[in-house]
C-alpha positions, -999 to +999 in steps of 0.1 A: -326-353+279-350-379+262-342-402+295-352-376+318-382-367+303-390-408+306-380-407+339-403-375+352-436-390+327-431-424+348-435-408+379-469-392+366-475-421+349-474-443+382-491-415+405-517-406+376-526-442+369-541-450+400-553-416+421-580-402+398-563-368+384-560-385+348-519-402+340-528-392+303-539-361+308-507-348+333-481-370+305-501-348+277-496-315+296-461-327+305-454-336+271-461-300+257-440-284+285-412-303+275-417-295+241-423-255+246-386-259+263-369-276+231-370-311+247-397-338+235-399-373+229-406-373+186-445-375+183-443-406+166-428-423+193-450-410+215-477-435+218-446-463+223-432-446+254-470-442+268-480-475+266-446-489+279-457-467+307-484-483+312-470-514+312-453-506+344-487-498+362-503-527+344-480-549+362-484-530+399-522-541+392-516-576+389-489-571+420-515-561+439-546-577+432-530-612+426-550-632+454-586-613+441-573-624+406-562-662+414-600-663+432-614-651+393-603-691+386-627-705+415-655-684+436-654-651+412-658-669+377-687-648+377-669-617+376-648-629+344-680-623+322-688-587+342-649-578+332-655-591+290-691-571+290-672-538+308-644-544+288-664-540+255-667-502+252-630-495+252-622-523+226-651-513+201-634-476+207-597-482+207-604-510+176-621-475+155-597-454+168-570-476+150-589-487+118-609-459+107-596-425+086-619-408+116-606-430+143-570-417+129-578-381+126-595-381+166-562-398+180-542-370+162-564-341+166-576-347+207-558-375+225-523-353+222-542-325+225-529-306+262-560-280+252-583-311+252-564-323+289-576-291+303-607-290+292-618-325+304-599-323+343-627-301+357-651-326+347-633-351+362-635-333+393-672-326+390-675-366+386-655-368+421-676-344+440-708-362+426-693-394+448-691-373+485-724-371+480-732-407+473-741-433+504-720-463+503-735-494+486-734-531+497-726-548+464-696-572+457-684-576+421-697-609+419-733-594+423-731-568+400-757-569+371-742-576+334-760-536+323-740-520+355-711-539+342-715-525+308-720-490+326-689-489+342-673-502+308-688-474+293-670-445+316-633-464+306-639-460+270-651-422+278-615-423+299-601-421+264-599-386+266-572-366+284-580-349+312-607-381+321-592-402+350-598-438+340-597-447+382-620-418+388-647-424+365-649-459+364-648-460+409-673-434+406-693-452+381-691-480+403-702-461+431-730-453+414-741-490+411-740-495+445-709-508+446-687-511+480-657-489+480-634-513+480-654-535+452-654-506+429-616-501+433-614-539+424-637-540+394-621-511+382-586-521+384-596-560+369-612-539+342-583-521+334-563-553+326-576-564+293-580-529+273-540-521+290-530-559+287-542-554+249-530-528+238-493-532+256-492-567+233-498-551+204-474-521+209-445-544+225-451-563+192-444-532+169-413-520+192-400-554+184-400-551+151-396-514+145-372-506+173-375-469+180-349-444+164-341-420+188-359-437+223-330-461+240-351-497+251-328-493+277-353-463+288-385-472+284-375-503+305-364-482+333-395-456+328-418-492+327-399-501+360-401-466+377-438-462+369-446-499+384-428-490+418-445-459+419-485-471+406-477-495+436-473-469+462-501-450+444-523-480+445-523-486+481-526-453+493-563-448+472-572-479+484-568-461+514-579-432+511-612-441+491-620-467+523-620-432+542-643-415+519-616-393+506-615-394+469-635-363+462-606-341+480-585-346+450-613-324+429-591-298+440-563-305+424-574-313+384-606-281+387-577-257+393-554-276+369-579-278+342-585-241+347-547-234+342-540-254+314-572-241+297-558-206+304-521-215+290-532-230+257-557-204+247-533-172+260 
């Protein structure tokens, strides 16, 4: 059962990543459904089988956007210091997550929490409305301003949360600069690299040498592949779709969701 329950959280995982409903808020929800039935991963192998997840999207990122990254080496170098400054919320945040008693207690308490997942989707779609309403800007990456940067950096470490898309506040946020659609899909994506990149190194390492009781490799490698092929797909069709001006539609999805969930964990 443990491999289907990889297998259906890789598929949320890769659609989740990328269209802005929140992947760690649908894998939190999914992961207390499967629990209410008598199936669940162990909780302390839950954060492994996330970030192997992740992995798979991390890699449909670099799939994708491997010509704008080979440019970060020549006309772009500018953007390199735009991606350490928006990068810098999310590492001061993940680093007190995992070295302070508070840090400890917050990771235990909300970041599992489905209740919290709930909670945090309408906003989300409140977020995505707010960017119907906002004219398209002219910027490019490479003329975004070091405090916009840090902005945007700002709404990924706030993505922390379940129920918080990291591609829907950090596009929005990027809207909100004045970004181009297409450039705030880019800087968003290029930010997601390091604070995924980083903490994927540090959990592969700890797989490596603690190898996981009860989770097969064997299935997180498959779940890591499935979620890739899918974040692909996902990737390109939001490109898509946020060309068009479409992103707000999906508000309708997480309100309603967030509503449920709410509903289900209080009743």
């Amino acid at each position: 059962m443990i491999w289907l329950e990889i297998l259906v959280l890789a598929v949320v995982q890769g659609i989740g990543e990328f269209l802005p409903i929140s992947s760690s808020g649908h894998v939190v929800v999914g992961l207390a459904l499967f629990a209410q039935s008598g199936y669940s991963i162990p909780e302390k192998e839950r954060l492994t089988v996330n970030i192997m997840l992740h992995m798979g999207t991390l890699l449909a990122i670099l799939v994708f956007y491997r010509q704008r990254i080979w440019r970060l080496l020549g006309e772009d170098r500018r953007v390199i210091g735009l991606l350490l400054v928006g990068s810098l919320p999310a590492g001061v945040v993940g680093i007190a997550i995992k070295t302070t008693q508070f840090g400890g207690a917050i990771e235990e308490t909300v970041l599992d929490n489905p209740l919290v997942a709930g909670l945090m989707f309408p906003i989300t779609g409140l977020m995505l409305l707010w960017s119907a309403r906002r004219d398209t800007g002219q910027t490019t990456c490479r003329e975004l301003g070091y405090g916009r940067a840090l902005l945007v950096g700002g709404l990924q470490a706030f993505a922390i949360l379940p129920g918080i898309s990291r591609s829907g506040a950090t596009i929005v946020a990027g809207l909100g600069c004045g970004l181009r659609r297409d450039e705030a899909a880019t800087f968003s994506f290029l930010l997601a690299i390091p604070a995924v990149s980083g903490a994927g190194l540090l959990e592969t390492v700890k797989l490596l040498r603690h190898s996981a009781e009860s989770t097969p490799p064997a299935a997180l490698a498959l779940g890591a592949l499935l979620s890739f092929a899918v974040g692909l797909v996902s990737l390109w069709c939001l490109v898509r779709w946020l060309r068009q001006g479409r992103l707000h539609l999906f508000a309708w999805w997480v309100i309603p969701l967030g509503v449920a969930v709410t509903a289900w964990q209080l009743l």
